[in-house]
CHARMM internal coordinates of N, CA and C (Angstrom, degrees):
IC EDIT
DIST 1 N 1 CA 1.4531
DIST 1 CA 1 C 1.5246
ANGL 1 N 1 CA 1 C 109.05
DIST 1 C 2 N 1.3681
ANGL 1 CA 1 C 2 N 88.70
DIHE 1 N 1 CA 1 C 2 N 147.87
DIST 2 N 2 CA 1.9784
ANGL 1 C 2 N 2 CA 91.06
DIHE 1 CA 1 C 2 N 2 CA -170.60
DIST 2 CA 2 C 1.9301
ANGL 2 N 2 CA 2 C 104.86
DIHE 1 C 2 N 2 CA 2 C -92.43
DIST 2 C 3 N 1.3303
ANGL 2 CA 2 C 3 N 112.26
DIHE 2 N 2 CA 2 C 3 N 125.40
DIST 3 N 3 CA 1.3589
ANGL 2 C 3 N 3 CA 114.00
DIHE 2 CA 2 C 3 N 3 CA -156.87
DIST 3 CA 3 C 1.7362
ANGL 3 N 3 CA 3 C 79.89
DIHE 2 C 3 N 3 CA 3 C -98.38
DIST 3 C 4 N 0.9569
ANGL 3 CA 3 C 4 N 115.20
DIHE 3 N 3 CA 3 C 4 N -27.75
DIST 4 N 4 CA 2.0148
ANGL 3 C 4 N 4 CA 103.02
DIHE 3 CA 3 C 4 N 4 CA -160.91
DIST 4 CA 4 C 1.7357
ANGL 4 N 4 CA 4 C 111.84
DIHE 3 C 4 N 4 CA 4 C -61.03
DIST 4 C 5 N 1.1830
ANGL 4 CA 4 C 5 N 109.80
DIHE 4 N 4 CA 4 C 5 N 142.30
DIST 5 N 5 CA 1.6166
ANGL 4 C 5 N 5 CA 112.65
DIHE 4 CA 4 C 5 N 5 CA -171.73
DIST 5 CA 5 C 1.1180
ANGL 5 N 5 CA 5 C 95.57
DIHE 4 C 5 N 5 CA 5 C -76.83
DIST 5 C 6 N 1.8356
ANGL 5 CA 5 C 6 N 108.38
DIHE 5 N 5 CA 5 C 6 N 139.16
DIST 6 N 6 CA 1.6795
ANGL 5 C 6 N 6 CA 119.88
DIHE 5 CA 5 C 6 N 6 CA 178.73
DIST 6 CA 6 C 1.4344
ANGL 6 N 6 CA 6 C 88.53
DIHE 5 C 6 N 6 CA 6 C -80.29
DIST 6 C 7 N 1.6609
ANGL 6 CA 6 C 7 N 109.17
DIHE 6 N 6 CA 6 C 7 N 168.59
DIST 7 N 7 CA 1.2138
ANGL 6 C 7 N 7 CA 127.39
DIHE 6 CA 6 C 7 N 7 CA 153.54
DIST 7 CA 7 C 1.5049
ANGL 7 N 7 CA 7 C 132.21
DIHE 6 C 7 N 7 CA 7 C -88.40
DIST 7 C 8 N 1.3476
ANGL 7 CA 7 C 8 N 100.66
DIHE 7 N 7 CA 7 C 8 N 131.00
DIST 8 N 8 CA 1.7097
ANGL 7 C 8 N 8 CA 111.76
DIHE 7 CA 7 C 8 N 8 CA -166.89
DIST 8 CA 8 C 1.5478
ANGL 8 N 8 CA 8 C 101.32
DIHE 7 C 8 N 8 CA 8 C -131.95
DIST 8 C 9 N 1.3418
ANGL 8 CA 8 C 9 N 102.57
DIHE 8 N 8 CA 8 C 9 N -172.27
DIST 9 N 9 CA 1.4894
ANGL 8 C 9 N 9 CA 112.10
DIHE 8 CA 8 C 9 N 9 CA -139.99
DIST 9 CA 9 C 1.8884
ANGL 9 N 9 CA 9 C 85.69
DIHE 8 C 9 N 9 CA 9 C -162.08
DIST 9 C 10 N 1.4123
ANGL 9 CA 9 C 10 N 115.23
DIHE 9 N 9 CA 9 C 10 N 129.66
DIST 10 N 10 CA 1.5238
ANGL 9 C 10 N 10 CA 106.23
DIHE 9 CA 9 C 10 N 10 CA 177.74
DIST 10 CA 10 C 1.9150
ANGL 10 N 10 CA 10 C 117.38
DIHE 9 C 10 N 10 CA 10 C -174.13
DIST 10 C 11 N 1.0057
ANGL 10 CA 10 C 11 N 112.71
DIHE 10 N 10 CA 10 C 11 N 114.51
DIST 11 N 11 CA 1.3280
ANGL 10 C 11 N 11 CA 122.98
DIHE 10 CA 10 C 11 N 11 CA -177.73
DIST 11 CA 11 C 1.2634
ANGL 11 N 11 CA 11 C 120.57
DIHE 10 C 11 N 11 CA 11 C -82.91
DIST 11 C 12 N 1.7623
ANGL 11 CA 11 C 12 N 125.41
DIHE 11 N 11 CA 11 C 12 N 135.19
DIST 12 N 12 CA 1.0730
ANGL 11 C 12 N 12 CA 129.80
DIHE 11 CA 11 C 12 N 12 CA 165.26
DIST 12 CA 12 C 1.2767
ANGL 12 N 12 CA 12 C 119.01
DIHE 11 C 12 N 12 CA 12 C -168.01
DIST 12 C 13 N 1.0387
ANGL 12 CA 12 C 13 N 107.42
DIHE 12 N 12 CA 12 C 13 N 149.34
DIST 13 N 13 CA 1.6788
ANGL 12 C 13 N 13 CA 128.95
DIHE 12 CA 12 C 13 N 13 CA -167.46
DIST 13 CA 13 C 1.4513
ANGL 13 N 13 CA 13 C 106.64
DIHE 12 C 13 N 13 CA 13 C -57.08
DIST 13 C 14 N 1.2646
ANGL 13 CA 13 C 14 N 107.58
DIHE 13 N 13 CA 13 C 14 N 149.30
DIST 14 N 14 CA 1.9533
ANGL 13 C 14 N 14 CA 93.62
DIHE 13 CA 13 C 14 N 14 CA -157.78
DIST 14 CA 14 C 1.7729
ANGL 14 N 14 CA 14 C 90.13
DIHE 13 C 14 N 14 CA 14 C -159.64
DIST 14 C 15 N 1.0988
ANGL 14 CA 14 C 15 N 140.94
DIHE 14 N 14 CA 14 C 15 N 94.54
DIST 15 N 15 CA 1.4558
ANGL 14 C 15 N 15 CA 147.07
DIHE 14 CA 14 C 15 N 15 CA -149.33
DIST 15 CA 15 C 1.3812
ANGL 15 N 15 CA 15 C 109.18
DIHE 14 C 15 N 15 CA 15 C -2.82
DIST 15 C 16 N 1.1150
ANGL 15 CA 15 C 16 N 115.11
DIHE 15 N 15 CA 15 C 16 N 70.11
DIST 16 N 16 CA 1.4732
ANGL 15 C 16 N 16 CA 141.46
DIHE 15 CA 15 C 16 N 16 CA 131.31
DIST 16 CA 16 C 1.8458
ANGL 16 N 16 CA 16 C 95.03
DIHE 15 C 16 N 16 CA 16 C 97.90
DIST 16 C 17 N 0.9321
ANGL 16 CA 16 C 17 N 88.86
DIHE 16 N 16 CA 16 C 17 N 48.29
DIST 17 N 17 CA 1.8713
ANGL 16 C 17 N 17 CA 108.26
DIHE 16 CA 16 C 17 N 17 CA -173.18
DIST 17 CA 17 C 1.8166
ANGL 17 N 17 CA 17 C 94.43
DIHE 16 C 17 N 17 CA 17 C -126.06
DIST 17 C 18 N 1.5879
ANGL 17 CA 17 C 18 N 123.94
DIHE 17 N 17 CA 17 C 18 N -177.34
DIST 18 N 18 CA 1.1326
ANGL 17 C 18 N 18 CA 135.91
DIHE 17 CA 17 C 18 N 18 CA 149.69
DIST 18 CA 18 C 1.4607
ANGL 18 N 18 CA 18 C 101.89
DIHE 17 C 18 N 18 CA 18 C -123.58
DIST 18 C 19 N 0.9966
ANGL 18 CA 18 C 19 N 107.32
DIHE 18 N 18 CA 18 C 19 N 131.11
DIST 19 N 19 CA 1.5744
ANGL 18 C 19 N 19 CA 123.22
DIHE 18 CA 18 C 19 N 19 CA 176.03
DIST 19 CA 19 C 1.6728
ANGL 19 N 19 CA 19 C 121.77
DIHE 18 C 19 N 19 CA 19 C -125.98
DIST 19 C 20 N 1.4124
ANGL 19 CA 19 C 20 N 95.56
DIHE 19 N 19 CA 19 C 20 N 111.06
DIST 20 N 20 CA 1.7791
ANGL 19 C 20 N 20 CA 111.33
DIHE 19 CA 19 C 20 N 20 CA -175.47
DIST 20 CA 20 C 1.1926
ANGL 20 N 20 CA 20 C 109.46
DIHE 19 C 20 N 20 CA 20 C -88.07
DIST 20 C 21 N 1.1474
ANGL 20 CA 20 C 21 N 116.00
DIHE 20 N 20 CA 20 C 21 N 116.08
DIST 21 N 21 CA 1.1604
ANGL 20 C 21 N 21 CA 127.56
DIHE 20 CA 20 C 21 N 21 CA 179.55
DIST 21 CA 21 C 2.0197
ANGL 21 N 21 CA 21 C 122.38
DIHE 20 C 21 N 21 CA 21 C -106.47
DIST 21 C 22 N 1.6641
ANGL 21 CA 21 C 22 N 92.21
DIHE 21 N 21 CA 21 C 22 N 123.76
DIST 22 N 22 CA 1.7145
ANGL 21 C 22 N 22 CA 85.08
DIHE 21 CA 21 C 22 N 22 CA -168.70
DIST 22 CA 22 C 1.3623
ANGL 22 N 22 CA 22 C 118.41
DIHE 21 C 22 N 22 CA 22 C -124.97
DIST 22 C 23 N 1.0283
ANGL 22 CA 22 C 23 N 122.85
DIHE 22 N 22 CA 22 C 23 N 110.07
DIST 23 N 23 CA 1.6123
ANGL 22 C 23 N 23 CA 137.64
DIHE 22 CA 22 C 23 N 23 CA 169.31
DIST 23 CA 23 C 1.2093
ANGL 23 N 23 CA 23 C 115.19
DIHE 22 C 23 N 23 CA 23 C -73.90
DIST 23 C 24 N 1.3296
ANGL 23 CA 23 C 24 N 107.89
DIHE 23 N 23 CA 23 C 24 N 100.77
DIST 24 N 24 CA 1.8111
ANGL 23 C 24 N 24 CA 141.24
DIHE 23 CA 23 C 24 N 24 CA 161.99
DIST 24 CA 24 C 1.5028
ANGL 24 N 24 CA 24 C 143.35
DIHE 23 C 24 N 24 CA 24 C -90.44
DIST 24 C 25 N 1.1656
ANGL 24 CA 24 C 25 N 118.05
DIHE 24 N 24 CA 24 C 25 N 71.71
DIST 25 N 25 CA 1.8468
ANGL 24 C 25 N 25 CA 105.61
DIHE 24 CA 24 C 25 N 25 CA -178.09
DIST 25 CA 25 C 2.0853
ANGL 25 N 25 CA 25 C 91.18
DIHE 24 C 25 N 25 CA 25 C 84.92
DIST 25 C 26 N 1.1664
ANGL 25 CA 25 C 26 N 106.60
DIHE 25 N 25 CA 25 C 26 N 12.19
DIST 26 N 26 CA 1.6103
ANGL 25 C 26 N 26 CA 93.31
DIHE 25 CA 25 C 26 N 26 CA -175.00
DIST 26 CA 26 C 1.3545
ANGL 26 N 26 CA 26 C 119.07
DIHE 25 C 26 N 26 CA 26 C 89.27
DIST 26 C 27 N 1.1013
ANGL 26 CA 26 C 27 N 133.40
DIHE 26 N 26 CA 26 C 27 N -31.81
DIST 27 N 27 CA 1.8950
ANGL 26 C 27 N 27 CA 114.52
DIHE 26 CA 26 C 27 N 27 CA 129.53
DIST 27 CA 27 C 1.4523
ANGL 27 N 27 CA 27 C 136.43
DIHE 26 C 27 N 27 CA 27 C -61.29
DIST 27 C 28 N 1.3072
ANGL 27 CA 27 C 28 N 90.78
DIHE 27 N 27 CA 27 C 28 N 148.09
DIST 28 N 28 CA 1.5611
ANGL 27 C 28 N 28 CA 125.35
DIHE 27 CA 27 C 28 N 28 CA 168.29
DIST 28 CA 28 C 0.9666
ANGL 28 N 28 CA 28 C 134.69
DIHE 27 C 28 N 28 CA 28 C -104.83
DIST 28 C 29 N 1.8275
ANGL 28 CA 28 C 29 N 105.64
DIHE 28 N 28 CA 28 C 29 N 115.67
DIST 29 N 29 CA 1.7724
ANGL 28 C 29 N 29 CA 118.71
DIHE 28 CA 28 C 29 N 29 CA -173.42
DIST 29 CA 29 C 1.7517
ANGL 29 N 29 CA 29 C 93.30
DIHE 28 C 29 N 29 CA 29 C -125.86
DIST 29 C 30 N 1.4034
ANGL 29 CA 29 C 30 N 86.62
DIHE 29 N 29 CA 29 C 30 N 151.42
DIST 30 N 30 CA 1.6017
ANGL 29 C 30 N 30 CA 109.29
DIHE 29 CA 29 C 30 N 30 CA 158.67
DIST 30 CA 30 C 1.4919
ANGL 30 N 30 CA 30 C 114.10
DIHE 29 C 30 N 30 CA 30 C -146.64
DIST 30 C 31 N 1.2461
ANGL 30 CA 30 C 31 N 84.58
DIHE 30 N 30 CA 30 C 31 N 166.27
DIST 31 N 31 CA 1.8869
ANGL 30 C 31 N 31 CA 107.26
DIHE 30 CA 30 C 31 N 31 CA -173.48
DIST 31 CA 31 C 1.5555
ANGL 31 N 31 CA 31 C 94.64
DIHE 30 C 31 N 31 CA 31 C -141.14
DIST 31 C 32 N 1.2661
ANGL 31 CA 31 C 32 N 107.37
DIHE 31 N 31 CA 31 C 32 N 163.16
DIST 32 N 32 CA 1.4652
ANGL 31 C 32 N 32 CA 130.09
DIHE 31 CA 31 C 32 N 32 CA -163.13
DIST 32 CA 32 C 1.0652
ANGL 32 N 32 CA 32 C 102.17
DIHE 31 C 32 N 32 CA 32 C -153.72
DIST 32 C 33 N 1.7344
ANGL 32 CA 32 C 33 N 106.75
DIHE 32 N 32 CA 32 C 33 N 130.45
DIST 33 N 33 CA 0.9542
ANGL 32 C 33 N 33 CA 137.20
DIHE 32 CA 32 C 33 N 33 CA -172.80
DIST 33 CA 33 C 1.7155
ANGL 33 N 33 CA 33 C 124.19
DIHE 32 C 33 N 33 CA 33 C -119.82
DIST 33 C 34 N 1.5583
ANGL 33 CA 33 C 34 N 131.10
DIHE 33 N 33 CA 33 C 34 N 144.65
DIST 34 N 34 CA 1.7486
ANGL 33 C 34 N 34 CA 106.04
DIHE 33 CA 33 C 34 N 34 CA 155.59
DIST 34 CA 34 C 1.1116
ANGL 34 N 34 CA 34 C 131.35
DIHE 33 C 34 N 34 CA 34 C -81.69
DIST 34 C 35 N 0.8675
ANGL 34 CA 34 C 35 N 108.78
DIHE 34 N 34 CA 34 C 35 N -8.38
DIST 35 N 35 CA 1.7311
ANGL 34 C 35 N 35 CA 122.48
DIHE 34 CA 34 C 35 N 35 CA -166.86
DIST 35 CA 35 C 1.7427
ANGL 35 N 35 CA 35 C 108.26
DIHE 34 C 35 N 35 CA 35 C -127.46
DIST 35 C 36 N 1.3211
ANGL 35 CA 35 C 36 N 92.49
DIHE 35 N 35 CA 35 C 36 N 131.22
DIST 36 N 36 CA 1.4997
ANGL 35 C 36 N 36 CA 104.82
DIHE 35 CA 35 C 36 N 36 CA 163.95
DIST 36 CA 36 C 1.5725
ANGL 36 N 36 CA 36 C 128.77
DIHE 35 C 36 N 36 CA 36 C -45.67
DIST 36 C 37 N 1.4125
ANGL 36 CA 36 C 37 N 106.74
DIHE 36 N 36 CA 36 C 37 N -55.62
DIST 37 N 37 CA 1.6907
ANGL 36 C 37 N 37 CA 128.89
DIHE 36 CA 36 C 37 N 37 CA 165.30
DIST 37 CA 37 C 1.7734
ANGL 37 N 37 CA 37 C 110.27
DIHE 36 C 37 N 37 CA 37 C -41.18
DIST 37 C 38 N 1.3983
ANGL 37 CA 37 C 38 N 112.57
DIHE 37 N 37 CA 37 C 38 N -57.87
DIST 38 N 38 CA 1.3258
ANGL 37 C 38 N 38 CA 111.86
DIHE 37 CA 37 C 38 N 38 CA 172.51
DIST 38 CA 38 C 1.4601
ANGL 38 N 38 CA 38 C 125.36
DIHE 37 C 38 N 38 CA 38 C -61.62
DIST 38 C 39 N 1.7148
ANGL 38 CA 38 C 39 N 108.12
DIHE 38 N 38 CA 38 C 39 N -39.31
DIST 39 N 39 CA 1.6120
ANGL 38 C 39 N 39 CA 95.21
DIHE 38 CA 38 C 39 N 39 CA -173.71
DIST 39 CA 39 C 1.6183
ANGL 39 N 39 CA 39 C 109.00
DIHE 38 C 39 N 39 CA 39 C -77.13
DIST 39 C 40 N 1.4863
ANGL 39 CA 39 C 40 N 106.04
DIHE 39 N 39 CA 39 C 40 N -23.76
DIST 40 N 40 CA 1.5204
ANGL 39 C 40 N 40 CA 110.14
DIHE 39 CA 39 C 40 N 40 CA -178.87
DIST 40 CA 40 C 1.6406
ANGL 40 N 40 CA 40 C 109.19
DIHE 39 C 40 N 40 CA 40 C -67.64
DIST 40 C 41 N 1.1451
ANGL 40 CA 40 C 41 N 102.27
DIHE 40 N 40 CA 40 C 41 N -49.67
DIST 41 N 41 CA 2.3093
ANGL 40 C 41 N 41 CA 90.41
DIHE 40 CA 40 C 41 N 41 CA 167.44
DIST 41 CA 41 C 1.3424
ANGL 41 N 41 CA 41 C 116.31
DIHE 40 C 41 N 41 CA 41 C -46.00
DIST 41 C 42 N 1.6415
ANGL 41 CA 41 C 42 N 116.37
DIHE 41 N 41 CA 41 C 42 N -66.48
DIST 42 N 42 CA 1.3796
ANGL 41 C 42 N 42 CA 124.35
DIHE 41 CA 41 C 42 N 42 CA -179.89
DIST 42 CA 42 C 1.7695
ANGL 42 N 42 CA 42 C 104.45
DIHE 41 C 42 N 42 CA 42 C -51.31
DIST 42 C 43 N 1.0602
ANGL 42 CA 42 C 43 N 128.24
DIHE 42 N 42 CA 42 C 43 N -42.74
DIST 43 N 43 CA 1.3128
ANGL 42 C 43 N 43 CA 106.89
DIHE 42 CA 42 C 43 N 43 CA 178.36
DIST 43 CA 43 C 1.5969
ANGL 43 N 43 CA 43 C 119.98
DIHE 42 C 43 N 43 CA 43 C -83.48
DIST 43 C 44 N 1.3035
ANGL 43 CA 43 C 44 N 113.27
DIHE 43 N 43 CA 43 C 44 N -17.61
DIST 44 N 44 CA 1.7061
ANGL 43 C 44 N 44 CA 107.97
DIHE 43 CA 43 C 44 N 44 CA 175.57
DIST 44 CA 44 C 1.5294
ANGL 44 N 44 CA 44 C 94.21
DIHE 43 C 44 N 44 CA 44 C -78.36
DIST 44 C 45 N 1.4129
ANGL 44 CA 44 C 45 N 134.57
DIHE 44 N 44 CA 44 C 45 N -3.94
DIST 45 N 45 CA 1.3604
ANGL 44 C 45 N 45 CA 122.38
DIHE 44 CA 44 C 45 N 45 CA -175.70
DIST 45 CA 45 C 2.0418
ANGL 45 N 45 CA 45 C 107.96
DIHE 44 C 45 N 45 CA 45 C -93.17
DIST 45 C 46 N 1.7329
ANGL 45 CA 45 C 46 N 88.39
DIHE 45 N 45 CA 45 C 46 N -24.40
DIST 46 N 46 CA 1.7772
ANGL 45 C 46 N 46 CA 89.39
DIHE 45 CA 45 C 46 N 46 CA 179.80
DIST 46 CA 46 C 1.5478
ANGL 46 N 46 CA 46 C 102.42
DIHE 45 C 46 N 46 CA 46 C -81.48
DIST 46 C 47 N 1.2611
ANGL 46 CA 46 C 47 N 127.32
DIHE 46 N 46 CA 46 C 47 N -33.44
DIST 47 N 47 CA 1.1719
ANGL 46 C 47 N 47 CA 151.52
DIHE 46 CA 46 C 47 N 47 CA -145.05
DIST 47 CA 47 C 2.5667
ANGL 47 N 47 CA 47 C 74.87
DIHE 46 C 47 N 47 CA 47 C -82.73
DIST 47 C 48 N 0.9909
ANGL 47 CA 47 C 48 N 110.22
DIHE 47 N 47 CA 47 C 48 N -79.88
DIST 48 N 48 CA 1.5206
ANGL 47 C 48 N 48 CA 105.44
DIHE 47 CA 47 C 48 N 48 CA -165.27
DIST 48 CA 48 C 1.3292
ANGL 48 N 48 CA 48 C 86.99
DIHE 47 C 48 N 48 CA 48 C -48.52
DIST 48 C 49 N 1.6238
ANGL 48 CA 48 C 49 N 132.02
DIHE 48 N 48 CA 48 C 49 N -38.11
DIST 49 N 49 CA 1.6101
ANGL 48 C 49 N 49 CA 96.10
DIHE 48 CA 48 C 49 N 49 CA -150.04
DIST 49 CA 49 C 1.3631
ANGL 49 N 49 CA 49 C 113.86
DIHE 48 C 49 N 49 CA 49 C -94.57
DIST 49 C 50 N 1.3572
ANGL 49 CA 49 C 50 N 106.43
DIHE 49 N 49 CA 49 C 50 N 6.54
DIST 50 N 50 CA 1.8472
ANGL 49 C 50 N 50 CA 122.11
DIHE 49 CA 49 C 50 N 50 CA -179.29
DIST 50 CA 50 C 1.6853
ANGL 50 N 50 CA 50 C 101.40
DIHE 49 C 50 N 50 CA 50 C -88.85
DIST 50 C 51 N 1.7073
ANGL 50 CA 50 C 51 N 108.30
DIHE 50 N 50 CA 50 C 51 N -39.23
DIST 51 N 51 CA 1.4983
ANGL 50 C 51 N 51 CA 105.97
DIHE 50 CA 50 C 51 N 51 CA -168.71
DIST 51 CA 51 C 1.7771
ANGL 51 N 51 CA 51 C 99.70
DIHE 50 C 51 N 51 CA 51 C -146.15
DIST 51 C 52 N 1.4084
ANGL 51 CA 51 C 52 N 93.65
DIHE 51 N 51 CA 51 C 52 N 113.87
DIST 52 N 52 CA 1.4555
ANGL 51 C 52 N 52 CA 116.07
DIHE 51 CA 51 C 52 N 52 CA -159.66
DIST 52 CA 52 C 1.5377
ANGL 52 N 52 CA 52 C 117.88
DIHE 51 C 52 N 52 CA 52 C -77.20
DIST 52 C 53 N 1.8823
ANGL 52 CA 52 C 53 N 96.31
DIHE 52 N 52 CA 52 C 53 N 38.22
DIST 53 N 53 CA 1.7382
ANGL 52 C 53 N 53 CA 108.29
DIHE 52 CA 52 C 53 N 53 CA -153.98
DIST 53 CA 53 C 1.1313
ANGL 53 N 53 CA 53 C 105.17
DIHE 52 C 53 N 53 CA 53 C -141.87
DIST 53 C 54 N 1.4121
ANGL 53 CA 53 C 54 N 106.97
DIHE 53 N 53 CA 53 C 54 N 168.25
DIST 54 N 54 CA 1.8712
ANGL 53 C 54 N 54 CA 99.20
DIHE 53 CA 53 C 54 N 54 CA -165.16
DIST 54 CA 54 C 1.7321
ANGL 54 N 54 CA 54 C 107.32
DIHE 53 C 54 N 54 CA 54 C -64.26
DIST 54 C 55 N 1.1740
ANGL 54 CA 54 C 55 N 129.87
DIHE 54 N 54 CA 54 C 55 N 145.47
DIST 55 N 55 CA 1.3991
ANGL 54 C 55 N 55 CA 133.89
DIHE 54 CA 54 C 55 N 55 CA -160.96
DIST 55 CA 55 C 2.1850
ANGL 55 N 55 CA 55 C 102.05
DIHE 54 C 55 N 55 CA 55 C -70.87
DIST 55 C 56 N 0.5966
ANGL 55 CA 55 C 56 N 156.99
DIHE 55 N 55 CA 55 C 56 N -173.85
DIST 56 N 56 CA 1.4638
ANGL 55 C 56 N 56 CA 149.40
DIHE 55 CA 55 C 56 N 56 CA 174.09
DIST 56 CA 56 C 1.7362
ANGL 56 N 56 CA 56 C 106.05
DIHE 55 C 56 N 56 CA 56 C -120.27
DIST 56 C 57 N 1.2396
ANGL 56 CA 56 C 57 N 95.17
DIHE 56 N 56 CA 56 C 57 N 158.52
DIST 57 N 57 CA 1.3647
ANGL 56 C 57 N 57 CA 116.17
DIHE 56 CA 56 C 57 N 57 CA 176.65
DIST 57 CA 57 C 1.5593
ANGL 57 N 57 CA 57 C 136.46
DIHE 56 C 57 N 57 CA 57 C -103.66
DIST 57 C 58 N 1.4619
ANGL 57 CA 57 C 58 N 116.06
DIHE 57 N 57 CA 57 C 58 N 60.18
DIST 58 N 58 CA 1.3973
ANGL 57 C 58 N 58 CA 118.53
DIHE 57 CA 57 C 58 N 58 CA -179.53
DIST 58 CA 58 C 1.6642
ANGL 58 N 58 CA 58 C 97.58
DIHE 57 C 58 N 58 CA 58 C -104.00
DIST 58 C 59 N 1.7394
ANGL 58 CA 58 C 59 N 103.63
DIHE 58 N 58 CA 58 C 59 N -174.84
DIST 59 N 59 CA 1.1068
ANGL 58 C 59 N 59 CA 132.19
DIHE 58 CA 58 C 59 N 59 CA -151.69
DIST 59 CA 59 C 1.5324
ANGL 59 N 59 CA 59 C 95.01
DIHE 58 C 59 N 59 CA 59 C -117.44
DIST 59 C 60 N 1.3653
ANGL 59 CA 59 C 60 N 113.20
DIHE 59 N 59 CA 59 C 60 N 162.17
DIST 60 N 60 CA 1.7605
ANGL 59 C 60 N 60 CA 119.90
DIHE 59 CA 59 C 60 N 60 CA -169.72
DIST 60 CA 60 C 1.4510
ANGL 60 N 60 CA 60 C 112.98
DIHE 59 C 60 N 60 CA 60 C 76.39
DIST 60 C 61 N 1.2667
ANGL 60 CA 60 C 61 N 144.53
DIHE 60 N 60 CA 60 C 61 N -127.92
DIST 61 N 61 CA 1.6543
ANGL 60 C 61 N 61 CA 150.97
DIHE 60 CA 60 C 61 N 61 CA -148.54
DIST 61 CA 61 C 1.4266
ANGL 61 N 61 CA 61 C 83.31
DIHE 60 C 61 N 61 CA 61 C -127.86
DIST 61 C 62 N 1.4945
ANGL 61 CA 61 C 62 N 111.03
DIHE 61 N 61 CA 61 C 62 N 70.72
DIST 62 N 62 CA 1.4748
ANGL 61 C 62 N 62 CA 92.11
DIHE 61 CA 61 C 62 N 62 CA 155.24
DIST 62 CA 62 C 1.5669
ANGL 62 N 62 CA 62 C 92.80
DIHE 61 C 62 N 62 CA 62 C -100.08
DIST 62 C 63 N 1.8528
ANGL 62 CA 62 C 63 N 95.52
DIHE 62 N 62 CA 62 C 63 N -165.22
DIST 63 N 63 CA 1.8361
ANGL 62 C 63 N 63 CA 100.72
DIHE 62 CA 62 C 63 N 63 CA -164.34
DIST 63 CA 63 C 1.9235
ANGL 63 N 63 CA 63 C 99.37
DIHE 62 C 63 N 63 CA 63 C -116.66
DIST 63 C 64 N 1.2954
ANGL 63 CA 63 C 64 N 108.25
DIHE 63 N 63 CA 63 C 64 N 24.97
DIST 64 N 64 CA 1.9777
ANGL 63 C 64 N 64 CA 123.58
DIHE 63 CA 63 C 64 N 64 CA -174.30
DIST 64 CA 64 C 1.9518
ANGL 64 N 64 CA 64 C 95.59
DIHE 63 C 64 N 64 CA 64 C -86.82
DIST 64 C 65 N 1.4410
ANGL 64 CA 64 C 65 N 97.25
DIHE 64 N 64 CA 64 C 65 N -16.80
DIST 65 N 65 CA 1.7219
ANGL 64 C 65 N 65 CA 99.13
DIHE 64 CA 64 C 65 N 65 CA -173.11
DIST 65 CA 65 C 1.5489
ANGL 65 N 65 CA 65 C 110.01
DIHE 64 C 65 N 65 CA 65 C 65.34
END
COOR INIT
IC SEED 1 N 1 CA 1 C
IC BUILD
């Protein structure tokens, strides 16, 4: 079984900010945003360049906008 943390990509409201949060190689970065519209680009943009595949389609804070 593969123990190494995948890389993800994940938005959430963070005192009245949006905050993208990105899991890399097993670190953790974020950026902060005001607007919803902005953190959701910047993260569908970490989101292609972490996983070189069509982005997925769920419901809640995903990063598909």
């Amino acid at each position: 079984m593969d123990d190494k943390p995948k890389n993800s990509v994940s938005i959430e409201q963070l005192d009245g900010h949006w905050a993208v949060q990105i899991l890399e190689d097993g670190a953790i970065t974020q950026q902060l945003f005001e607007t919803l519209e902005f953190a959701r680009n910047f993260a569908a943009g970490q989101w292609q360049r972490l996983n070189p595949r069509p982005i997925p389609q769920c419901a809640g804070n995903d990063v598909s906008g």
